[in-house]
Structure formats: structure tokens, C-alpha cells
Backbone and ligand atoms as CSV (ligand in chain L), in Angstrom:
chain,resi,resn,atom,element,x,y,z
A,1,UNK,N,N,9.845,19.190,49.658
A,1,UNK,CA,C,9.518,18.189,48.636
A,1,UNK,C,C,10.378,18.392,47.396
A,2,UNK,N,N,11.176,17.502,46.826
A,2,UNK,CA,C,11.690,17.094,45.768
A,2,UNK,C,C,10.908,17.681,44.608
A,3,UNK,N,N,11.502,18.721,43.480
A,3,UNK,CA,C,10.766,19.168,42.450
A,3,UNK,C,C,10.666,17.576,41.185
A,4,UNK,N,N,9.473,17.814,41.146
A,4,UNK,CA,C,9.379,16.456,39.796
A,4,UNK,C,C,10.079,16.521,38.765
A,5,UNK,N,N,10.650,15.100,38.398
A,5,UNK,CA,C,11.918,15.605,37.550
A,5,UNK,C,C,11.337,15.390,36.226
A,6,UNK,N,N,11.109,16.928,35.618
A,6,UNK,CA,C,10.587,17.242,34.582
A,6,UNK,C,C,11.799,17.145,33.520
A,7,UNK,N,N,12.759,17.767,33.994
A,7,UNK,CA,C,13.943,17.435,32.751
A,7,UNK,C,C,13.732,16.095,31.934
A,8,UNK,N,N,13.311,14.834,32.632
A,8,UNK,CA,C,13.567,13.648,32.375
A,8,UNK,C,C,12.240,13.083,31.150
A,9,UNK,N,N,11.292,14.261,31.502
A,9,UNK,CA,C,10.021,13.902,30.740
A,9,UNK,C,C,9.862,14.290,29.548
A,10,UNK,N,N,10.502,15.885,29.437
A,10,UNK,CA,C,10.371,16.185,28.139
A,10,UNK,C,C,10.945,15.579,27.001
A,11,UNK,N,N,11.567,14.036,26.778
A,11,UNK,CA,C,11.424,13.411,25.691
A,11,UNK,C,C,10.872,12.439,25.606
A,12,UNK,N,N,10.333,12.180,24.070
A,12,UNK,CA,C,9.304,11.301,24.499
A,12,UNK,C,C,9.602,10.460,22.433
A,13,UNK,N,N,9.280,9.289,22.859
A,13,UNK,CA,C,9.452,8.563,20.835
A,13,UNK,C,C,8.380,8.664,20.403
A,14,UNK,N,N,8.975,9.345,18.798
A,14,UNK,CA,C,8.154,8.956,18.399
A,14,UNK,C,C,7.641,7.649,17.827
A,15,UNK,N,N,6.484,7.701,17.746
A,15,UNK,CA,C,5.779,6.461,17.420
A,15,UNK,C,C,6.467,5.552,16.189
A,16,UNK,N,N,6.395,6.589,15.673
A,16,UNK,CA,C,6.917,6.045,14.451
A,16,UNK,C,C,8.206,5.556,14.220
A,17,UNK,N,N,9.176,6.265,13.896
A,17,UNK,CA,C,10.461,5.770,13.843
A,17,UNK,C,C,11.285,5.946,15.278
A,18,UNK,N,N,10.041,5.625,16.136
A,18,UNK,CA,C,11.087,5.713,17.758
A,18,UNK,C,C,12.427,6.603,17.688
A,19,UNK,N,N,12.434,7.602,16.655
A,19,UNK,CA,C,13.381,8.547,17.360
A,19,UNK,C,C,12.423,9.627,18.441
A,20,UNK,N,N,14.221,9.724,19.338
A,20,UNK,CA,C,14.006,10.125,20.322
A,20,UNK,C,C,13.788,11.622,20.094
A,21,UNK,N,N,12.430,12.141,20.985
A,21,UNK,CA,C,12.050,13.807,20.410
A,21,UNK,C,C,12.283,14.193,21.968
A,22,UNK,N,N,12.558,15.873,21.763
A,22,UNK,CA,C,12.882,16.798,23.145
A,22,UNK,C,C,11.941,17.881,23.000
A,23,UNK,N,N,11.243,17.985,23.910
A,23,UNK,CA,C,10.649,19.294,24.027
A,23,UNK,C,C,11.019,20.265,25.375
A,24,UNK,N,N,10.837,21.832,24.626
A,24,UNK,CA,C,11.402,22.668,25.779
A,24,UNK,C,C,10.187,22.856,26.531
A,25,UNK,N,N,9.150,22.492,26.356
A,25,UNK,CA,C,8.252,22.999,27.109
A,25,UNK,C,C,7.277,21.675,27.592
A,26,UNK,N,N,7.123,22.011,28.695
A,26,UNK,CA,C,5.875,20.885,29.440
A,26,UNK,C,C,4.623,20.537,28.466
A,27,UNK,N,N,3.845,22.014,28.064
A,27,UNK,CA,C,2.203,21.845,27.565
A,27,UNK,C,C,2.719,21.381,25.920
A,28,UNK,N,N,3.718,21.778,25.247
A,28,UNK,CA,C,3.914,21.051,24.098
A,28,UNK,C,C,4.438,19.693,23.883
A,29,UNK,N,N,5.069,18.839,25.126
A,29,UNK,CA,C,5.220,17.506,25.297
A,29,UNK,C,C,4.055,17.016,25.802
A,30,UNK,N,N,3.331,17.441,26.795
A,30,UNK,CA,C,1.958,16.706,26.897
A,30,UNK,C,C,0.978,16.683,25.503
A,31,UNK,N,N,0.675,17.735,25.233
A,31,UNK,CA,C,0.177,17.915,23.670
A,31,UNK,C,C,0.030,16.957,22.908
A,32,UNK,N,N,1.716,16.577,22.602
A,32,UNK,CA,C,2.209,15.651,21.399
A,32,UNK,C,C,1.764,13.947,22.424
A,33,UNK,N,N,1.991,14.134,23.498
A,33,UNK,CA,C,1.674,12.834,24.568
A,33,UNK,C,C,0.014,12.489,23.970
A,34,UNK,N,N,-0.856,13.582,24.205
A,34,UNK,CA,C,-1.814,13.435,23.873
A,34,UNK,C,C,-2.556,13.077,22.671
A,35,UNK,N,N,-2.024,13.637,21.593
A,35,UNK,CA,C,-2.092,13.186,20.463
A,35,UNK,C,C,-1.426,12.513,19.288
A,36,UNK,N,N,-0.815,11.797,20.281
A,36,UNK,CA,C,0.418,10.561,19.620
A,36,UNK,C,C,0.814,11.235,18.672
A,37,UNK,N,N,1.644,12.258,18.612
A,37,UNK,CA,C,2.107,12.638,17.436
A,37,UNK,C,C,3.177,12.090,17.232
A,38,UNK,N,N,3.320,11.980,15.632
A,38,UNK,CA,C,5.319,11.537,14.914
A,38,UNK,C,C,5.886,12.930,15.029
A,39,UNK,N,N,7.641,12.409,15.007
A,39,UNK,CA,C,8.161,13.351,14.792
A,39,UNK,C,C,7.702,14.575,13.645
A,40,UNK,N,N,8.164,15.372,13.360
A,40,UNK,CA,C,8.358,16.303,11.754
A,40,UNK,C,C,8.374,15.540,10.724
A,41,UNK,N,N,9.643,14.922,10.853
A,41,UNK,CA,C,10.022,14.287,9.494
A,41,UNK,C,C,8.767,13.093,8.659
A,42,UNK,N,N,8.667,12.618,10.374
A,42,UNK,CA,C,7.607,11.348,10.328
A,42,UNK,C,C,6.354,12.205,9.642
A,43,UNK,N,N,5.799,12.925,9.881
A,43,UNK,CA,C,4.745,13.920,9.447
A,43,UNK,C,C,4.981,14.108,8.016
A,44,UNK,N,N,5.726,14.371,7.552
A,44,UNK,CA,C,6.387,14.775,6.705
A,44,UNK,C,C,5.856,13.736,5.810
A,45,UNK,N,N,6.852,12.317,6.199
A,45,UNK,CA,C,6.886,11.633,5.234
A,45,UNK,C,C,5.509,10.876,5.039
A,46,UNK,N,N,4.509,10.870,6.146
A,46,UNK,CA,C,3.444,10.279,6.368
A,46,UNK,C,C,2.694,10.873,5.233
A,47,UNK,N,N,2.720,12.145,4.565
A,47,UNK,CA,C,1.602,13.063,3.536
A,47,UNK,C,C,2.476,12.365,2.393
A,48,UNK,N,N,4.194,12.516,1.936
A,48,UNK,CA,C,4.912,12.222,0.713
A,48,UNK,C,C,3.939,10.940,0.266
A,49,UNK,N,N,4.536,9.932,1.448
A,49,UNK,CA,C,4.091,8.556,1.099
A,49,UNK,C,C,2.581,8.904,0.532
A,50,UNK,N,N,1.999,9.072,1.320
A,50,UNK,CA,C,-0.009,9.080,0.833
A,50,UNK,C,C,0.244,9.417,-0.376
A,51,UNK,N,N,0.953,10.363,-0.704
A,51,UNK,CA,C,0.750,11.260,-2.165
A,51,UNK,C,C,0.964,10.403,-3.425
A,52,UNK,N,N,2.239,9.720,-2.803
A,52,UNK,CA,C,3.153,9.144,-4.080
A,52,UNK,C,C,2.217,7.793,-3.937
A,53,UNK,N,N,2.120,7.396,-2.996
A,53,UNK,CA,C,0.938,5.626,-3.140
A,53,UNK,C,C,0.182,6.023,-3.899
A,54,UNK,N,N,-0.772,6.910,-4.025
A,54,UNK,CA,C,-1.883,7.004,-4.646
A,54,UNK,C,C,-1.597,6.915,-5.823
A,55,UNK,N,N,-0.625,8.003,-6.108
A,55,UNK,CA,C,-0.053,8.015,-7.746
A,55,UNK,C,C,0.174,6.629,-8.047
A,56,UNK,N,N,1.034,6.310,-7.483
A,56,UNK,CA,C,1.494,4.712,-7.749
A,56,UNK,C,C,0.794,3.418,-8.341
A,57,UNK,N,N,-0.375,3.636,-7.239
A,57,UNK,CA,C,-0.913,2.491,-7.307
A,57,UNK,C,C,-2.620,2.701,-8.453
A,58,UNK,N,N,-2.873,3.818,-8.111
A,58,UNK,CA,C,-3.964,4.468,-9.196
A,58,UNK,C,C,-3.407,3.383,-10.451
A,59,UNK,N,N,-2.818,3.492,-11.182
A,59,UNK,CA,C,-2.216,2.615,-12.750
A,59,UNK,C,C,-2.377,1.089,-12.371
A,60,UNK,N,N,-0.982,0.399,-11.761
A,60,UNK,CA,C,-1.089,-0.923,-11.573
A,60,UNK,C,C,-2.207,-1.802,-11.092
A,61,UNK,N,N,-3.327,-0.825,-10.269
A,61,UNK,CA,C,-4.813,-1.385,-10.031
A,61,UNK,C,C,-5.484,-1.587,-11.056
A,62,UNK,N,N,-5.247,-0.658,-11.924
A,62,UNK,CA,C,-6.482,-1.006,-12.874
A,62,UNK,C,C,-5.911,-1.587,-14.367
A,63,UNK,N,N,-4.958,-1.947,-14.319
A,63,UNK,CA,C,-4.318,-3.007,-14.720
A,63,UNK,C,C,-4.578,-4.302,-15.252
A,64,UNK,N,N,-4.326,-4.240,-13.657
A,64,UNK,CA,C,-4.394,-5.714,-12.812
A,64,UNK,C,C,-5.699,-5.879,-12.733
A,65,UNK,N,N,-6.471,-5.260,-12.293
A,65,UNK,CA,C,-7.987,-5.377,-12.659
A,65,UNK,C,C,-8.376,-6.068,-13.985
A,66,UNK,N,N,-8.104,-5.057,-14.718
A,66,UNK,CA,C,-8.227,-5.121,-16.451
A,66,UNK,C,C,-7.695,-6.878,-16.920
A,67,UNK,N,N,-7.035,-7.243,-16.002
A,67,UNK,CA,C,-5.978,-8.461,-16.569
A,67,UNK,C,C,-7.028,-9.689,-16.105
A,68,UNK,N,N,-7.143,-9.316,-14.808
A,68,UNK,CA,C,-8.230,-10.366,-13.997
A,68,UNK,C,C,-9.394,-10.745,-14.803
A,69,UNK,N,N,-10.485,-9.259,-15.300
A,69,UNK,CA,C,-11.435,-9.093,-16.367
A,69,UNK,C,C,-10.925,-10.248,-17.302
A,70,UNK,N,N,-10.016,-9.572,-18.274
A,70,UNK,CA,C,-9.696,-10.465,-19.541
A,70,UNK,C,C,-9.211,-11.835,-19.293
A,71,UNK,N,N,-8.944,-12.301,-17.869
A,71,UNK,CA,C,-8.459,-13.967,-17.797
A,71,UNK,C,C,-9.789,-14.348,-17.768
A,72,UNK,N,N,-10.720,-13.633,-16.865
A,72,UNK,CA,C,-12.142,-14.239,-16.676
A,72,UNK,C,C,-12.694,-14.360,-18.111
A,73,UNK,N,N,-12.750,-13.494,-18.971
A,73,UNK,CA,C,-13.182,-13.847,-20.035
A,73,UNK,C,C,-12.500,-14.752,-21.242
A,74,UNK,N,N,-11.209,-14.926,-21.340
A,74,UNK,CA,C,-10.185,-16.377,-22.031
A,74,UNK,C,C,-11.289,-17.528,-20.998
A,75,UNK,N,N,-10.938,-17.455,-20.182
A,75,UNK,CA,C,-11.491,-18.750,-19.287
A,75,UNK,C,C,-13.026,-19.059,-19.344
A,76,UNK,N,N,-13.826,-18.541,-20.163
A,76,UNK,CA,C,-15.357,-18.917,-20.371
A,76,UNK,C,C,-14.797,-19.747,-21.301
A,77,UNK,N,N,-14.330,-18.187,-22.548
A,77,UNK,CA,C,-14.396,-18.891,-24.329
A,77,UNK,C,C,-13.287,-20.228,-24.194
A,78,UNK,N,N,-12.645,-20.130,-22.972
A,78,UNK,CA,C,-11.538,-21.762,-23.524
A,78,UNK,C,C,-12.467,-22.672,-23.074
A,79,UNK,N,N,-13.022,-22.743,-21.966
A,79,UNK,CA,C,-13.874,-24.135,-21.772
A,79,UNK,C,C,-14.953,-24.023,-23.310
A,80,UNK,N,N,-15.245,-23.349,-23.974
A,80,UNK,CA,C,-16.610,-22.987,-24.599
A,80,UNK,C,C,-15.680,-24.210,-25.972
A,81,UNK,N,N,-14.628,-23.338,-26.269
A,81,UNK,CA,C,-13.753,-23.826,-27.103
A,81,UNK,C,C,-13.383,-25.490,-26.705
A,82,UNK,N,N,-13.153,-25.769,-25.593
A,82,UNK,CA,C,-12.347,-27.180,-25.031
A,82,UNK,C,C,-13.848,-27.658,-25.409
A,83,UNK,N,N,-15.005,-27.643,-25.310
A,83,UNK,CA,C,-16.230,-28.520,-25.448
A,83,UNK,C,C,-16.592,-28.725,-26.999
A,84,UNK,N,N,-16.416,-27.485,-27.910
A,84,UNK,CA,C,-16.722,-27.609,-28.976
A,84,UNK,C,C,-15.127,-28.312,-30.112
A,85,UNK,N,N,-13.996,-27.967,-29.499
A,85,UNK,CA,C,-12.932,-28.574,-30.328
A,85,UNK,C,C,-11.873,-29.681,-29.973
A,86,UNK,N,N,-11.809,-30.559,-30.529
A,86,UNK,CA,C,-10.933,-31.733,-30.753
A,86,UNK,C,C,-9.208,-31.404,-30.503
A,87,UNK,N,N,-9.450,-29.997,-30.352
A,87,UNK,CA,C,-7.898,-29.813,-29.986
A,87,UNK,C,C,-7.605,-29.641,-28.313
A,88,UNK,N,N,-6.399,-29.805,-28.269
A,88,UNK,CA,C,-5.762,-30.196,-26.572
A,88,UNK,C,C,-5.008,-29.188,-26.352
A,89,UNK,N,N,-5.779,-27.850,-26.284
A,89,UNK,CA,C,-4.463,-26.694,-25.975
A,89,UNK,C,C,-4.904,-26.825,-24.256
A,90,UNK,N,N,-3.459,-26.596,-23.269
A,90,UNK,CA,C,-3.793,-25.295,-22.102
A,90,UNK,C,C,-4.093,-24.071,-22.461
A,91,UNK,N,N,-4.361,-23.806,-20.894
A,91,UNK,CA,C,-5.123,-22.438,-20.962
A,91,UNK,C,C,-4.498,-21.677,-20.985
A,92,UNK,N,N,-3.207,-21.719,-20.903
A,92,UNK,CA,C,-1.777,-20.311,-21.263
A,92,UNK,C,C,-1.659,-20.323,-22.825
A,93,UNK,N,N,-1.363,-21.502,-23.854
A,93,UNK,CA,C,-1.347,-21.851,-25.547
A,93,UNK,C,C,-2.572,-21.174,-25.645
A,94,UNK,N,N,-4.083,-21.134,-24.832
A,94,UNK,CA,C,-5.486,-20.563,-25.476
A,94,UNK,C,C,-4.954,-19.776,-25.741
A,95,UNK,N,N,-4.652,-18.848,-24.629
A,95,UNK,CA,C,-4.776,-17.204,-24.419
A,95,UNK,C,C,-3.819,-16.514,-25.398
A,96,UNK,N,N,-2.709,-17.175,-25.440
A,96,UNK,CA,C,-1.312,-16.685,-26.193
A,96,UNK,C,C,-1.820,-16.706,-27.625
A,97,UNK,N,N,-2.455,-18.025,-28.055
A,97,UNK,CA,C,-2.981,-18.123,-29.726
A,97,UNK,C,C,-4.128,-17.380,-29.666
A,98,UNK,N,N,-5.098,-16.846,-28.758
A,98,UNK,CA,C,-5.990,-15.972,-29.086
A,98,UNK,C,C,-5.772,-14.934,-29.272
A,99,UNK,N,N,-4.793,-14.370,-28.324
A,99,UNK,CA,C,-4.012,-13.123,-28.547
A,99,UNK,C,C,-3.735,-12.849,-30.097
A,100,UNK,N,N,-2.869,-13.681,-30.129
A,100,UNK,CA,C,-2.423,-14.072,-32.042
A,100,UNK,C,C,-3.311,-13.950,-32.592
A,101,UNK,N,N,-4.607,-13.479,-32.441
A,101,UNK,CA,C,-5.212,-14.149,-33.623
A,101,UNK,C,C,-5.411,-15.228,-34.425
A,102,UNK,N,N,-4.919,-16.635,-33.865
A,102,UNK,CA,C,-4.688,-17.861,-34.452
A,102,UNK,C,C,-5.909,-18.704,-34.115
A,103,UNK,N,N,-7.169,-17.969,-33.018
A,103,UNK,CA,C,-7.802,-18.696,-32.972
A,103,UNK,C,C,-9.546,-18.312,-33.060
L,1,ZN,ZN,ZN,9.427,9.898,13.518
């Protein structure tokens, strides 16, 4: 009987950036088979990324949050304002002259 051609098995992609990985050994290519692992690098960069997103995005969320808040609140006082005043601003002139202090 023909030995199984194991040479041919021990590489296998990774998932991730489909580079092609080699292993010297059978139980450490099944292993990684088994637990879909990424390459190193992929590993690697899989923790950088987490690290640096978090940093990243921690600020511009609450922001942007903060921004959403304060449109919701221009957008009560301008209708409150559009019912009680004779003037014809949009709702970008509200916000900009409230900002100012002009209103
Ligand atoms: Zn990879």
C-alpha cells in the first residue's frame, strides 16, 4: 500500500490572509486544522488591531454621541423657538447663532 501523501498535507491557509503555512509535523497541522488558527503574524496583528480600535474609537464615540445629544437638544429649542418667533431661520443658522450666543 502506497504511504499517504503526508508531504502534501502539511500546508494548510491561513484563514486569514490565505498565506500559505507549512508544518513539520502531522499533530501540529491537525491542531491548527482544528482550531482554525491564523498564521503568527495574523495572531499578531489580530491583538495590535483590538488594542489600537479600542483606543481609537473609545474618543470619536463619545463624541459623536455627545454631538447626537446636543442636535437632539438644538432640535426641541428650534421648533420651541420656530412656534414662539416670527423669524425664518434653518436649523443649521439655529444652531450656528445659538452657538454664538446670538440667540
Ligand atoms: Zn495570516
Amino acid at each position: 500500500m502506497r504511504k499517504r501523501s503526508w508531504p502534501n498535507r502539511k500546508n494548510r491557509k491561513c484563514p486569514t490572509c490565505r498565506k500559505m503555512l507549512t508544518y513539520s509535523r502531522k499533530d501540529a497541522f491537525d491542531r491548527a486544522v482544528g482550531n482554525n488558527s491564523v498564521c503568527k503574524s495574523c495572531a499578531h496583528m489580530d491583538r495590535k488591531f483590538t488594542l489600537e480600535t479600542l483606543e481609537k474609537m473609545k474618543k470619536p464615540k463619545t463624541q459623536e454621541h455627545r454631538q447626537k445629544i446636543s442636535l437632539a437638544h438644538y432640535k426641541n429649542s428650534y421648533n420651541i423657538f420656530m412656534q414662539k418667533s416670527n423669524q425664518n431661520y434653518d436649523f443649521d443658522e439655529y444652531v450656528r447663532l445659538k452657538k454664538l450666543g446670538r440667540l
